[in-house]
C-alpha positions as CSV (number, residue, x, y, z in Angstrom):
1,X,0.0,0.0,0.0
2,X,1.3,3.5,-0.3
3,X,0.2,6.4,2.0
4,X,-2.6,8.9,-0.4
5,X,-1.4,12.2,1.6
6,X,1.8,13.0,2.5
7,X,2.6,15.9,5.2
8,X,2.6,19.0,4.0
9,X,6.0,21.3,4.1
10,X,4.4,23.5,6.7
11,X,4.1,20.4,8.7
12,X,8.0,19.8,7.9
13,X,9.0,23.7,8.9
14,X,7.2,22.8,12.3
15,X,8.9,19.7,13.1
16,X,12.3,21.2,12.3
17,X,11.7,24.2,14.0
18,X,10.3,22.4,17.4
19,X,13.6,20.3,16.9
20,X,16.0,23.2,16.7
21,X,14.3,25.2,19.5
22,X,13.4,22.4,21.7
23,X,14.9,19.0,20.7
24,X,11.5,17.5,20.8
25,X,8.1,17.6,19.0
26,X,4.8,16.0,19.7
27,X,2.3,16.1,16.9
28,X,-1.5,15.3,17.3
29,X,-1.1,13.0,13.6
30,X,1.7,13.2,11.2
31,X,0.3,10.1,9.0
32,X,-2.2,9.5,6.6
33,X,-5.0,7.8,8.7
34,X,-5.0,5.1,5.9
35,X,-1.7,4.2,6.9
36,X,-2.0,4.6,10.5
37,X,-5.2,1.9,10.7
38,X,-3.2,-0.6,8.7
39,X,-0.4,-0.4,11.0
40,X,-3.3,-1.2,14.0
41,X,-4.5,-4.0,11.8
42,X,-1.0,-5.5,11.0
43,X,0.5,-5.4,14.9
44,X,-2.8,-6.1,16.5
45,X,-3.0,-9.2,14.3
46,X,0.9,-10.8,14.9
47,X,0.6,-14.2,17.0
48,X,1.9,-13.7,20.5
49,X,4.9,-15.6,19.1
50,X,5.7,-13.3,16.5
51,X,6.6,-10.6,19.5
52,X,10.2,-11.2,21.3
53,X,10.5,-9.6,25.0
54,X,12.6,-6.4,24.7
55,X,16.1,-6.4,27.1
56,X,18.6,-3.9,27.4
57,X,21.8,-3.2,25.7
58,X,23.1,-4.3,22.7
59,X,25.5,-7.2,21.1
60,X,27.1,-8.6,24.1
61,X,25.6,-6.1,26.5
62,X,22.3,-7.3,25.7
63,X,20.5,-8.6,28.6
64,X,16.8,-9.1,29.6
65,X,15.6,-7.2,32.8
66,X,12.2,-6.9,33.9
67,X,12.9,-4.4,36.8
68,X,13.6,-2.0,34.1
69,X,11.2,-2.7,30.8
70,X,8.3,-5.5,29.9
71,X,7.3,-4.6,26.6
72,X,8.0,-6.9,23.4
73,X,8.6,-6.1,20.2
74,X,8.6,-7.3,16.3
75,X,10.8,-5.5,14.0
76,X,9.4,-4.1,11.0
77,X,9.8,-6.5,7.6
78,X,10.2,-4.4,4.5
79,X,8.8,-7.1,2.6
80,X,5.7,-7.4,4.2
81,X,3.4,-3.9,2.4
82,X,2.3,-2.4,5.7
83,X,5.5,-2.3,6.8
84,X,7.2,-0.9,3.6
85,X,4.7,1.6,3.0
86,X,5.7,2.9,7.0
87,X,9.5,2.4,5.9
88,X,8.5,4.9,2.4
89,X,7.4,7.4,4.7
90,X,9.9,7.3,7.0
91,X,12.8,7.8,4.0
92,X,10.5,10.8,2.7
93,X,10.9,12.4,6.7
94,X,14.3,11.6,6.7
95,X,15.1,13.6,3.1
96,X,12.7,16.2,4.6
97,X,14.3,17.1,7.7
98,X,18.0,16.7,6.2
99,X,16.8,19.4,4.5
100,X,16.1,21.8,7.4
101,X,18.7,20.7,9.0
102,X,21.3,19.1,7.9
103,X,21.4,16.5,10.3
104,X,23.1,13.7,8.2
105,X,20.0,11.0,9.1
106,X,21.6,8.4,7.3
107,X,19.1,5.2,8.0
108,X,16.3,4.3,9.7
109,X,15.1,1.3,11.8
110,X,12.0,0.3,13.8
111,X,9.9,-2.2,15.5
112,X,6.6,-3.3,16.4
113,X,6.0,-2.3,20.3
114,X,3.6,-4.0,22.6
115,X,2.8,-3.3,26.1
116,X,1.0,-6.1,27.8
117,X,-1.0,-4.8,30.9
118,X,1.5,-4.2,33.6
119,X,4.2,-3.5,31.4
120,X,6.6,-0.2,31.4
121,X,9.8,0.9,30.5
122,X,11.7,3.2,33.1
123,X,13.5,6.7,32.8
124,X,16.4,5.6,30.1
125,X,18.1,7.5,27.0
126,X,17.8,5.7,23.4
127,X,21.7,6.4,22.2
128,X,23.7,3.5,24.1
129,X,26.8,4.4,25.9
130,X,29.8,4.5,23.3
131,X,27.4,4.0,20.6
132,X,26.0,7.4,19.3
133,X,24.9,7.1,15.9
134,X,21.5,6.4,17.0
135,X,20.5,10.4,16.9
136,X,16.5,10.8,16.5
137,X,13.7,8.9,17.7
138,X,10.4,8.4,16.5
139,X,7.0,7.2,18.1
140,X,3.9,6.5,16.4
141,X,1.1,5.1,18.6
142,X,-1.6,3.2,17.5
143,X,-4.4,3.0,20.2
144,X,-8.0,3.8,19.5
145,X,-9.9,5.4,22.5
146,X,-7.5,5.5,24.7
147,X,-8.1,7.3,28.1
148,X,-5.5,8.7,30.9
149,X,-6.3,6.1,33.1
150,X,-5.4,3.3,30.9
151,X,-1.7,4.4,32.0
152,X,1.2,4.0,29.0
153,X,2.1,7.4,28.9
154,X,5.3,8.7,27.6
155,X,7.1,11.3,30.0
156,X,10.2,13.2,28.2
157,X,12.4,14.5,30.7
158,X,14.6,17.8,30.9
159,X,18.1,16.4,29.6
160,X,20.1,15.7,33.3
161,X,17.4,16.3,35.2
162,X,14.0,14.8,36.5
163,X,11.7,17.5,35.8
164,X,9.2,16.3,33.0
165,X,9.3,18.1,30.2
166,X,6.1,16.5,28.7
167,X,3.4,14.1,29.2
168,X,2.4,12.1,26.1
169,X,-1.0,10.0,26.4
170,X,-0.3,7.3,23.0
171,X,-3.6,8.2,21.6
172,X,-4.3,7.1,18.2
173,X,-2.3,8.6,15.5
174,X,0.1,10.8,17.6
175,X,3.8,11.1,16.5
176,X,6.5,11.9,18.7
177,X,9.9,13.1,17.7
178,X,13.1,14.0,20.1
179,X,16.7,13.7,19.7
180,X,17.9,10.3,21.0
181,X,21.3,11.6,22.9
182,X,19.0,14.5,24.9
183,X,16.0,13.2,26.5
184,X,16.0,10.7,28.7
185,X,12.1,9.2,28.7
186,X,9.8,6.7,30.6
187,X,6.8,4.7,29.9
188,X,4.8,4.1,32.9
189,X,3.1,1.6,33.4
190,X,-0.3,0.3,30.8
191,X,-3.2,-0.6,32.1
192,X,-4.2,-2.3,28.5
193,X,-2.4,-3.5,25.6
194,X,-1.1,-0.4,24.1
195,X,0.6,-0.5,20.8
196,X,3.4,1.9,18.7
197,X,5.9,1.9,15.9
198,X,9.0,3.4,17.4
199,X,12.0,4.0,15.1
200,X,15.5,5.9,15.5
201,X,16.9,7.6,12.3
202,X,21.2,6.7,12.5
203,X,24.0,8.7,10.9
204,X,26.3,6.6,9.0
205,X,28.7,4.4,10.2
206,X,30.6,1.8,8.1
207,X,31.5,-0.5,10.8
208,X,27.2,-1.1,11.6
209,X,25.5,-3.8,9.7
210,X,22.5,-1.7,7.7
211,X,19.4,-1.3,9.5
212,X,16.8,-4.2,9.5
């Protein structure tokens, strides 16, 4: 499938400019609605197996710690339509906002989240230590009618600090954007399975196997 409507410039000029002034940007719906429902219909439909429980780390730092997170997650498969049609849009955000500025978003990859009820994720940053060419993150959430005391929301915190910069409630269609290095963030903990896309744009590096 390919996405009808794309985001406008305007809607590019506000990004950028929410990411130069502030490092962050929360946006009400950046997607076409068409693409946003099929990404509800492709994750809500994956077999409990498909998922894999999300640790910590990477390589041979990896680990699995429930103290800290107990979501799962299912990357993306650019073969599967849903999922390239996300990846398309993605590449067209990434040409966009190397345009504004010039951040040298090389690639971009991104899994499936789930949050069982119960599960959460605590205060962390997404660059890992010695590892920086993780530089933006993305969220896309994907949960119909969902209400502040279903829990899941996404705090952004002030960079060093544990004053919260924001409160995110992953409504339906909402799109997150901060830098990756800055904002340390937290997902508290869901009351209901609640469902996103989240994604981190890379700069290059030659020595990393390409995104999946």
């Amino acid at each position: 499938m390919k996405a009808l409507i794309q985001p406008t410039e305007s809607c590019y000029d506000l990004i950028a400019d929410d990411l130069a002034n502030n490092g962050y940007c929360v946006l009400p719906q950046l997607l076409p609605a068409a693409l946003n429902l099929a990404l509800h219909r492709r994750v809500t439909h994956l077999d409990e197996d498909d998922f894999q429980r999300a640790g910590i780390g990477r390589e041979l730092g990896f680990q699995l710690n429930s103290t800290v997170r107990r979501d799962e997650t299912r990357w993306l498969n650019p073969k599967h339509v849903t999922d390239a049609a996300y990846m398309d849009a993605m590449a067209t955000f990434r040409l966009a906002i190397n345009r504004r500025l010039f951040m040298g978003l090389f690639d971009y990859e991104s899994h499936y989240a789930h949050y069982a009820p119960g599960a959460f994720y605590k205060k962390h940053l997404d660059a890992f230590k010695g590892q920086s060419n993780r530089v933006l993150s993305t969220v896309l959430y994907l949960n119909p009618e969902w209400h502040v005391n279903d829990g899941g929301q996404l705090l952004i915190y002030a960079p060093d600090s544990n004053t919260i910069l924001q409160t995110v409630n992953p409504n339906f269609g909402t799109f997150v954007i901060f830098l990756s290095e800055q904002f340390p963030h937290e997902v508290v903990k869901a009351q209901r399975d609640r469902y996103s896309v989240t994604g981190w744009f890379r700069l290059h590096d030659p020595l990393q196997a390409p995104a999946i």
